[in-house]
N, C-alpha and C positions, 0 to 999 in steps of 0.2 A: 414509404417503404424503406426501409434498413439498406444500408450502402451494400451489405457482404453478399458477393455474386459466388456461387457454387457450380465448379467446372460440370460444363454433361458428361455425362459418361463415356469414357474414350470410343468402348466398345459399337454405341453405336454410331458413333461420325465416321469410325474405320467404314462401318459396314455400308454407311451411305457412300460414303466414296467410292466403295467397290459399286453400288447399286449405279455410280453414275459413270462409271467406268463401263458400262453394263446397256448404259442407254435406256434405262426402262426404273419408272418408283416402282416398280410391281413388287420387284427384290426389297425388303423389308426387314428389321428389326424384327429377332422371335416378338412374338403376340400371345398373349392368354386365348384357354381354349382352341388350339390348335388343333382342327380334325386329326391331321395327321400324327397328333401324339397321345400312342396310347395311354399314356398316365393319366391324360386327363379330359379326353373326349366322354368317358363316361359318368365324370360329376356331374352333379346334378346342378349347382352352379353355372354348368356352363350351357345349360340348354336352354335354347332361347324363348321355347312354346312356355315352357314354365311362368308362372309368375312372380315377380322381379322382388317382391319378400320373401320369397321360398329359396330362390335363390341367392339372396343377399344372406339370410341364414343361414343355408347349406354352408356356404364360403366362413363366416366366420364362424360357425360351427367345427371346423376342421384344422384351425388354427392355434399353436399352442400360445402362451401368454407373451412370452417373447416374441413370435414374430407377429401377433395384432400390436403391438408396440410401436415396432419399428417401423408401422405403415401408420402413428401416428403423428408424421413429419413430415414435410414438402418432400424431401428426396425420401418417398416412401420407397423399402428393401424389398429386393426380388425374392419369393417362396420359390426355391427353383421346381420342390416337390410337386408344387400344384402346379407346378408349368405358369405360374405369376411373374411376372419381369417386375424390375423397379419401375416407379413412376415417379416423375418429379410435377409435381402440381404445381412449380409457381412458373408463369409468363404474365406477361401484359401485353394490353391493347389499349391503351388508352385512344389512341387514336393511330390508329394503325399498329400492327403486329408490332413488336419491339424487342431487344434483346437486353434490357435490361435486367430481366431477370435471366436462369439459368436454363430456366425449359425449353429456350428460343436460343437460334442460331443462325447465324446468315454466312452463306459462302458455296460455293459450288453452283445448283442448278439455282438455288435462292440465292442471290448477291444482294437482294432489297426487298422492299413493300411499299406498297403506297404508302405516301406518311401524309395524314391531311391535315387539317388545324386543327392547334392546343384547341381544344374543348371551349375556353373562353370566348374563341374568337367564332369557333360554331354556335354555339350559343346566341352569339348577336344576330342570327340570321331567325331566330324564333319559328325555323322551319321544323317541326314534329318528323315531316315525312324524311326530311334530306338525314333528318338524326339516325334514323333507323336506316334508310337505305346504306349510307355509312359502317352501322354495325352488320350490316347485310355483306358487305364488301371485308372487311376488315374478316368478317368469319368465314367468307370465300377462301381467303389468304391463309390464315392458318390454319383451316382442315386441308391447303394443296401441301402447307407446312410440314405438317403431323403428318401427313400421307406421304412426304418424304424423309422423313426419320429427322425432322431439324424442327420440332417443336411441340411441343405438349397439347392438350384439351380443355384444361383450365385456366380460365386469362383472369387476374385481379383488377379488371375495372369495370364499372367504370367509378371516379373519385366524382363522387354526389355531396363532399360538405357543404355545407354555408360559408360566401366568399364573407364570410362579417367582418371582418379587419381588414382596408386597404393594405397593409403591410403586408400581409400573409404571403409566404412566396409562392405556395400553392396552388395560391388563389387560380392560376392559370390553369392548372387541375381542372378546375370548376366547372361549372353551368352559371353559377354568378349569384346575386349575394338574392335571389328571390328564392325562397321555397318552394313554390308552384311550378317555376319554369325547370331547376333544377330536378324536381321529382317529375317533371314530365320527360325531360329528356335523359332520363333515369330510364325509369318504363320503356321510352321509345330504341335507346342503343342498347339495350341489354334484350329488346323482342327481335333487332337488328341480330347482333351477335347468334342469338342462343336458338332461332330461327322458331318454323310455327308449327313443329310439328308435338305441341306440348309434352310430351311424357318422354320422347328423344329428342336430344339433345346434340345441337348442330356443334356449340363450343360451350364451355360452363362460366358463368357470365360472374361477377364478384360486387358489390358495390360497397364502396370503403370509404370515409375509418369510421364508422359506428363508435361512438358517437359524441359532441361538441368538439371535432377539433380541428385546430385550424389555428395553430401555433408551433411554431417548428424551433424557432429559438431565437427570443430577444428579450433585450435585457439581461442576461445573466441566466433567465429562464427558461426551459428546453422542455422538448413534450416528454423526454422520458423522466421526467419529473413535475409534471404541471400536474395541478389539480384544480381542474374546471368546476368552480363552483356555480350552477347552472338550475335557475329555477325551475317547475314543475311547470311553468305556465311556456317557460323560453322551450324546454326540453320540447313539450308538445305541441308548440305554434310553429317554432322556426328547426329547432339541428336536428328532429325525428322527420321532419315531414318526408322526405326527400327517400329516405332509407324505406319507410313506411310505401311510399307508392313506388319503388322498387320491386320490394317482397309480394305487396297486393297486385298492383299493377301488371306488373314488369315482370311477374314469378321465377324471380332471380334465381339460379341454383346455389350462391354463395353470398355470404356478408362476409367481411372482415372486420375484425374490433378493434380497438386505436391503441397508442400507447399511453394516452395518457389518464389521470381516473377523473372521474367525475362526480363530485360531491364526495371525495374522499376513499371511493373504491377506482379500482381498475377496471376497465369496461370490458375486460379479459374474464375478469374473474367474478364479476356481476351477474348472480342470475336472475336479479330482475331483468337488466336488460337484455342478456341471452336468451336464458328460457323462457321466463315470463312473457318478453315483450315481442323477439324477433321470433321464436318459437311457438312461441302460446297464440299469445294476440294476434301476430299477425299470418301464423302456421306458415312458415317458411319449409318452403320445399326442398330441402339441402342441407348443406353442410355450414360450420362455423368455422371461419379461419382468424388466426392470432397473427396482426402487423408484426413483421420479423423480428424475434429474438425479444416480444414485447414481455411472453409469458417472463423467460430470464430477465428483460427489464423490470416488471412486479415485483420479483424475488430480493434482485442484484441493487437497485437502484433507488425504486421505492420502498423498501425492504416493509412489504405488506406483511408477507407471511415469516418465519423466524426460520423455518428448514426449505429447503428447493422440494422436498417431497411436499409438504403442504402447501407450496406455491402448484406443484403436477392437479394432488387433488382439488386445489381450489377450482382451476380452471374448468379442468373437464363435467365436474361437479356443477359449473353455474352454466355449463354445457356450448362449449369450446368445442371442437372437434378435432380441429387440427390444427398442427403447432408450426408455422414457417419459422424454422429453428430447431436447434438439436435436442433444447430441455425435455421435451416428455419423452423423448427417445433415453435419455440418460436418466430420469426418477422416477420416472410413473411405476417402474416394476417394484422397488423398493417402496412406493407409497402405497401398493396392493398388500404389498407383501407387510406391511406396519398396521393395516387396517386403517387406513385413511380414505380408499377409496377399493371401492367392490369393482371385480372383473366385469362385469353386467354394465358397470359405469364406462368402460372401454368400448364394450359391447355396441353400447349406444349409439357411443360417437364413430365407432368404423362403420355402425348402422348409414351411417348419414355421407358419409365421405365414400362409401362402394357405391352405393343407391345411384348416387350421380356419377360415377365408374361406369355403371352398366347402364345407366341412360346416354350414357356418351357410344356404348356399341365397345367399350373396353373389353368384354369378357363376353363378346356374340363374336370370337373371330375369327377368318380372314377376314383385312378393315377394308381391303379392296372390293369386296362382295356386300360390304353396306354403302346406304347411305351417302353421300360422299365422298364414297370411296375414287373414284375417278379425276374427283381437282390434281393438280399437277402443278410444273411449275410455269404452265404454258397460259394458269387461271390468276396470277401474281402478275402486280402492274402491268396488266392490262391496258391498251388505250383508254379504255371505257372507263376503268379503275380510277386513271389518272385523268379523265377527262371530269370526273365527279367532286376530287381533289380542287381542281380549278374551280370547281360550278362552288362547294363548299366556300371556297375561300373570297370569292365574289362576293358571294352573298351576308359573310361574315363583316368585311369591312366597314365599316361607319363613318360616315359624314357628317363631321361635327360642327363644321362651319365653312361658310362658301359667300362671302363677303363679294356682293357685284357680281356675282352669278363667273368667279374668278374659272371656275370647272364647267364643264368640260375642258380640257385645254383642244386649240387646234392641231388638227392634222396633217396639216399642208405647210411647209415651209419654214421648219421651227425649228430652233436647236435649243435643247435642253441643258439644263448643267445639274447633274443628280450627283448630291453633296453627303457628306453621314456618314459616320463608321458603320448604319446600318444599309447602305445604298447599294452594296455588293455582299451580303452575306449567303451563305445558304445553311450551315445547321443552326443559325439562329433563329432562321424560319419556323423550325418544326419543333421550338422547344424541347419542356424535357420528358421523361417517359417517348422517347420517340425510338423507333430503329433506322435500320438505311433505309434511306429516300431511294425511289425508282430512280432521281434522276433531279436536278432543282432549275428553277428559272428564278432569278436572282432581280432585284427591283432593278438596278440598272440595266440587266438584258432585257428584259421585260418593256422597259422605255425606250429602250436601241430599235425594239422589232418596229416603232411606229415612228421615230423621228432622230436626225444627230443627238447626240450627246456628248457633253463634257464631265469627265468622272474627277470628283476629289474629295475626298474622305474628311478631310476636315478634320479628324480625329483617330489615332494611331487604333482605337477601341473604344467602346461607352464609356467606358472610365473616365474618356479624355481629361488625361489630367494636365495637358499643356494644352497651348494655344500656337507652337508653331508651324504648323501648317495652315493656321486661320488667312495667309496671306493671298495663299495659294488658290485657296477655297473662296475667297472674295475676288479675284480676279476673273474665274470661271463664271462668276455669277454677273459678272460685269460685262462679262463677252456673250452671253446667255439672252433669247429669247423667253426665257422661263424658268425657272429655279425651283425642281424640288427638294427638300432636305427630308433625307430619310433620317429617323432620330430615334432615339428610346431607349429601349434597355433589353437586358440579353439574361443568361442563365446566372452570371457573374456576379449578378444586382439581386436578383429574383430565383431560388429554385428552393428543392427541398431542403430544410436544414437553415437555409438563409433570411427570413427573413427582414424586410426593407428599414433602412434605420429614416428615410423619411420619404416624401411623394414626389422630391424635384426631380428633373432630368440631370443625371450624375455628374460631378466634373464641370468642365468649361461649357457644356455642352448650351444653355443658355444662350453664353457669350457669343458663341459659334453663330445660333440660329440669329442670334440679334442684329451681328456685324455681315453676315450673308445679306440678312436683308435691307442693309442701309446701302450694299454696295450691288445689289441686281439692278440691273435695267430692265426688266418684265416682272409678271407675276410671282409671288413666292407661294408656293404648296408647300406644310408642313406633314409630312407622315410618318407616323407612330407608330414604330414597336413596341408592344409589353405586353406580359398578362396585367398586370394592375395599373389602376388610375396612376396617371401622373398630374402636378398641378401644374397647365402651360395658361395660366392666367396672364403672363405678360405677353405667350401667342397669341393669345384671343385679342388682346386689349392693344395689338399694336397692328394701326392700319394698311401696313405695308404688308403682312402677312394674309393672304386673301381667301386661302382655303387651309381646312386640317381636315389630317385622316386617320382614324386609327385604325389598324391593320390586327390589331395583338400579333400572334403568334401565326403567321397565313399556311403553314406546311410549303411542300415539296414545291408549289406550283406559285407559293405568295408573290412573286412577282413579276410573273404574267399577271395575277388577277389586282395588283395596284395598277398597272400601267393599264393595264383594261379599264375601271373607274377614272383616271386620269383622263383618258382620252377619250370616254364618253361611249364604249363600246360597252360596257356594261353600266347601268343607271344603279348606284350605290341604294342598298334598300335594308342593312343594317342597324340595329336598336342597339345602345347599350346594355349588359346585360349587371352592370354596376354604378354606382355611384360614384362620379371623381367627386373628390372631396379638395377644400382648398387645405393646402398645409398646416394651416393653426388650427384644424381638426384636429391634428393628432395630440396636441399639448394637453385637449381634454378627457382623449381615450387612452387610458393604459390597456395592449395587448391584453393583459390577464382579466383584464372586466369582462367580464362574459355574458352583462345585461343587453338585454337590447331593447329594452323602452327607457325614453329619457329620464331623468330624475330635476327637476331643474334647480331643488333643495340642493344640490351638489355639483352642481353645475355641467352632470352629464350628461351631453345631449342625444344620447342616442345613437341608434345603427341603422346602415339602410333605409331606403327610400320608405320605407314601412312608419318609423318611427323618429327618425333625424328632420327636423323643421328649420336647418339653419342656410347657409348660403353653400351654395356648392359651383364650383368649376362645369361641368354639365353634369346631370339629373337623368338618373338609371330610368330606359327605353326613351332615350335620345338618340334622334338619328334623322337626316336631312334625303332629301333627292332631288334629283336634276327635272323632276316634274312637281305637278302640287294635285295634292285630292280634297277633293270635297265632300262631308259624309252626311248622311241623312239616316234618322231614326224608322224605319218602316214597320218597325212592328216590336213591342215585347208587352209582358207582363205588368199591371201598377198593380196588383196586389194578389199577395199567394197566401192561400190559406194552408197552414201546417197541420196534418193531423195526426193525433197523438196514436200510438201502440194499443194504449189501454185505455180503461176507466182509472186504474192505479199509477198510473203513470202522470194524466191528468192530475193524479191528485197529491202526488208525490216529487210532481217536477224540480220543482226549486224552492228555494226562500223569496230568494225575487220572483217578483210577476211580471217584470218587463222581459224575462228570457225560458226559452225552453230548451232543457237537456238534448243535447241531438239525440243519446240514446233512446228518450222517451217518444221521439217522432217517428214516425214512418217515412223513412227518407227515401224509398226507392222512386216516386212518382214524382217526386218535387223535383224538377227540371226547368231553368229557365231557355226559352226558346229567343234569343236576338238577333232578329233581322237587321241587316242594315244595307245599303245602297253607299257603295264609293266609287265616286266618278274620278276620273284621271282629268282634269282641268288645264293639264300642261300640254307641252309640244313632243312628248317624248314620251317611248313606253315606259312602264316603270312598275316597283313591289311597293305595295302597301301592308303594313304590318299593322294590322288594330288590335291595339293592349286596351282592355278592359278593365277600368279601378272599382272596387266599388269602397265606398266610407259606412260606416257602421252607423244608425241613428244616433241623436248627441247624446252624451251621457260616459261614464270612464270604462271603455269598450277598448279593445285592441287597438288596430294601429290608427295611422293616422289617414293612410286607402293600401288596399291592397290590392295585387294582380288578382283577377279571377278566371282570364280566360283570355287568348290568345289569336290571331288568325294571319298568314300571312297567302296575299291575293297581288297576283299580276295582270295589270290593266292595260291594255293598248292606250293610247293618248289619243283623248276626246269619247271613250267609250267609260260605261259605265260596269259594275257587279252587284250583284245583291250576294252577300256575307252572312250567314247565320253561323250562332255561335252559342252551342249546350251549354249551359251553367250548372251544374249540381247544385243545389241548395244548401244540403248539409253540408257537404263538402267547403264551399266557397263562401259561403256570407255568414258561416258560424265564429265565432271566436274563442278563444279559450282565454279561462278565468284562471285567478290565482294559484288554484287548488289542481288545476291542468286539466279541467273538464270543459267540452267542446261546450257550447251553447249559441243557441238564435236568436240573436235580440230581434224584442218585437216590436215594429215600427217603422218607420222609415228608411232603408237604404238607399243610397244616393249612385247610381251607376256611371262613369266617367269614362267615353269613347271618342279621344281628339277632345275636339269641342263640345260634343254634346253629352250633354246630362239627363237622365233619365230618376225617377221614382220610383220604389219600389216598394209595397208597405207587406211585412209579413205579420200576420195575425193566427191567432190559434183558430183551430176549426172547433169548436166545441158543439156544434151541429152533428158530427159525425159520433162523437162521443155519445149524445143523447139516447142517439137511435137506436 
């Protein structure tokens, strides 16, 4: 998102102050449709029994060409005629309400929000359900928000790219570098957010940046200039999928498109990808919104079009809807008015951006009298709110290595020495896109609640770009029972705009963890801050260091929930949801390559787990626990018979005869059902997460396995579960070919759960065809 923040409107934070002055949200901000005013209780617009075309017409039917203009812009302009207030459409949530955009505000009865973890680090918990409950919470928050005049109904997230570049600074944005996991927890925080009453709409959900991107500026090279040249086969296997089970899934009411172009166009002003694809294809229920000031970057930057009016019509034309930025406010009248672009073309797009206005209850109002009307700011960090925060961030952490069963630490009689510029942080906790925290538990308070502590930073910040404090910080570890070193990196290293010029830990910071641990007398625990892989191959490989933790980004509560893994009150049950890669990866991948299957004529190797066959520091859905399980096959499928649509389709399939078009299948019955049986073997309760690969029969097929299917199951110790886990067929075991057409190779699939392997042979039904 664009750095430039846009003041709210004075008008109504006066009136919340009065409203709290008052003791009561009742007192409100004017509203559209106000019974009480006659101008406009009798549009037809505003009546609710109506149906929501009739009245989305009425309304811009009654509009003159100027002022549908001016509502197409984030800080869309009040009609005062129609009794219409402005509205400003841009907030976020990425993970919790936030005020980096303009539409949000904190202060008064709102001083905070739950802030729970960067996305990256929820992600590692592979829990479906905690994703959504999450988005359940976070839309608690900002409809108590909005119901106090301190925040909008349209949140911009959630950020669904592909993490494909370690560099990326974003990447913490993410779900992580899998398509599948990513587009599920796409689906699941946007059904969260935007709640279940399909046609109303709890908060308007956004999933961004449509699409390949996932470059913010290195090298010399910046997104508002990159031109992602991105094949049909990558477009369709990997940077759509995510966006696609958003809109199908997830029936997002908003996309936003990126800044940068892809294959030479702007994904702004593309109407295959707008209307064709997120439109057409996959009939998106909503609006289209422009990454801030992207349309003027088209124009200014990449100077696509020759006038700003034919940058106006391009967009709306390949069907944009709304512009976060001023441009269509400032050319679109003059692009009408040149014949560049027809009013009807306007028409369209306010079609799409009111629709979800009055699914939001914007234009049914008193807002107290619907729906939601009642949160407050008494439904804002909540115990429960912030007790979900902690339960998220628990479950997020990952256990990468525990040398000697070094973890648990004891409880009884310990003193600790918690070292690290990141040992006492707290907004480095919550990352970025974050707002105020209810309130933080910082890694070394977090270790204080269970045993002494000695505190010494080690390092004046990440950067550490000296080592004089290293003296300080090895004596403490010397006087120490147990030495954690809290380590990583921060917004400084990693955020938008920044990305990583390589994967080490920054500065001295090495040396730090090195000479810590030559000079402790107990255990050394190493844990990790970031959103992105870092390479601590000399942690792994150096015997003194007995456990590592990565934590990424833990929100408000990260450290309660390290110190709780530490000491064994919660049993770590996090996967990675990326690939660390070692550092002389990157000498092979330039940012701008935007391949992601290897070439080895050129010595590229590839991206992600999917398609990268080389050495890696740990290996995406890594994750250790303080118990062990043991799994057993109980039941699935060895061979599915695929049956086609038609006789024509049969006969029209392919050129090849080892695949069939998914188009030409009948996919809705092809299901696979896998049981399994995982026993907890250990002394301790604990979460088991079963990721499910499965490999393509041999032959030059997509990747090299892929995730198909997901489960995370909590075991008491010494008891066992039986785990079933739906597979869609089309869905999961198709691939896509050069030409970016799905297909089913037929033959052999290989399915990979832990240890065991399973067969799976898919064949054509041509029995059914007969008949």
């Amino acid at each position: 998102m664009a750095d430039k923040i846009n003041a709210l409107p004075c008008l109504s934070f006066l009136l919340f102050l009065f409203c709290l002055s008052n003791h009561t949200v009742e007192c409100r901000a004017p509203f559209a449709c106000d019974a009480k005013n006659g101008l406009t209780r009798s549009l037809k617009f505003c009546r609710v029994n109506m149906p929501l075309h009739v009245r989305v017409r009425d309304l811009i039917g009654r509009l003159t060409l100027q002022e549908k203009i001016r509502l197409l812009v984030n800080n869309a302009a009040a009609v005062p005629r129609l009794g219409i207030q402005g509205y400003e459409w841009w907030s976020e949530a990425l993970h919790g309400v936030s005020n980096v955009g303009p539409g949000t505000k904190f202060g008064g009865a709102f001083p905070g929000a739950t802030s729970f973890p960067q996305v990256i680090t929820t992600a590692a918990s592979f829990n479906e359900s905690l994703w959504k409950e999450i988005g359940r919470v976070v839309s608690d928050e900002a409809r108590a928000m909005f119901n106090g005049g301190m925040a909008g109904l349209t949140y911009w997230s959630p950020n669904v790219n592909v993490f494909r570049d370690p560099r990326w600074g974003r990447g913490q944005e993410t779900p992580g570098e899998d398509p599948v996991v990513a587009g599920k927890y796409a689906a699941s925080y946007v059904r969260g957010l935007q709640g279940n009453s399909g046609f109303r709409l709890k908060v308007a959900a956004c999933c961004k940046h449509y699409t390949a991107y996932d470059l913010d500026n290195w090298n010399g090279v910046d997104r508002y200039h990159f031109n992602a040249r991105v094949s049909k086969q990558d477009l369709v296997d990997t940077y759509d999928v995510p966006f696609k089970s958003c809109v199908v899934e997830g029936k997002v009411a908003s996309v936003m498109c990126s800044y940068n172009q892809v294959n030479g166009k702007p994904t702004c002003a593309d109407p295959s990808l707008l209307k064709n694809t997120i439109r057409g294809e996959w009939r998106l229920n909503g609006y289209i919104v422009s990454d801030c000031d992207s349309v003027g970057v088209l124009y200014e930057n990449q100077h696509y079009t020759a006038t700003p009016e034919e940058a106006a019509a391009a967009t709306i034309k390949a069907g944009l809807d709304l512009d976060c930025g001023p441009f269509l406010a400032i050319h679109t009248e003059n692009a009408v008015k040149g014949g560049l672009l027809n009013e009807e073309d306007v028409n369209m797009a306010l079609a799409n951006t009111i629709t979800v206005q009055m699914r939001l209850g914007l234009f049914d109002g008193e807002p107290s009298a619907q729906p939601f009307g009642n949160l407050g700011p008494r439904d804002v960090c909540t115990p429960a709110h912030q007790q979900l925060a902690l339960h998220a961030a628990q479950q997020g952490i990952v256990l990468l290595q525990n040398s000697g069963r070094t973890l648990p630490l004891s409880r009884t009689n310990l003193t600790v020495a918690a070292i690290g510029p990141n040992a006492d942080v707290t907004v480095t906790m919550i990352g970025n896109y974050a707002g105020v925290a209810c309130g933080y538990t910082t890694p070394l308070q977090g270790i204080s609640r269970y045993t002494k502590t000695i505190h010494q930073s080690g390092c004046i910040d990440v950067a550490c770009n000296g080592n004089q404090q290293f003296g300080m910080a090895e004596d403490a570890a010397s006087q120490a029972d147990a030495t954690v070193l809290v380590m990583g990196l921060d917004q400084s290293i990693e955020a938008e705009f920044r990305d990583r010029k390589d994967l080490l830990l920054p500065g001295y910071q090495q040396e730090l963890i090195s000479r810590v641990a030559r000079a402790s007398r107990g255990p050394i625990i190493l844990v990790l801050m970031s959103g992105g892989p870092i390479d601590v191959s000399f942690a792994k490989n150096d015997p003194r260091i007995g456990a590592i933790l990565w934590a990424g980004y833990p929100g408000q509560a990260g450290g309660a929930a390290i110190a709780d893994v530490l000491f064994g009150t919660t049993n770590p049950g996090g996967k990675l949801p990326m690939t660390w890669y070692p550092q002389d990866y990157l000498a092979k991948v330039p940012m701008t390559n935007m391949g992601m299957r290897a070439d080895p004529s050129r010595g590229y190797p590839g991206r992600t787990y999917r398609f990268y066959k080389g050495p890696v520091v740990f290996p995406f859905g890594h994750g250790m626990s303080y118990t062990t399980f043991a799994h057993s096959l109980v039941q699935a499928p060895q061979e599915v018979a695929v049956p086609f649509t038609s006789l024509y389709a049969l006969q029209n399939t392919t050129a090849a005869r080892n695949s069939i078009r998914v188009s030409h299948a009948n996919c809705e019955p092809l299901v696979l059902g896998v049981h399994i049986d995982v026993k907890n073997t250990g002394d301790m309760d604990g979460t088991q997460t079963l990721l499910v690969f499965s490999s393509p029969p041999e032959g030059k097929w997509s990747a090299n396995k892929k995730l198909i299917g997901f489960e995370k199951v909590h075991i008491v110790a010494g008891s066992k579960k039986r785990v079933k886990i739906d597979i869609p067929v089309c869905k999961h075991l198709s691939v896509v070919d050069r030409f970016g057409i799905q297909r089913l190779p037929i033959g052999k699939h290989d399915l990979h759960i832990g240890d065991l392997k399973h067969s799976i042979s898919l064949q054509a039904n041509l029995e059914e065809i007969k008949s």
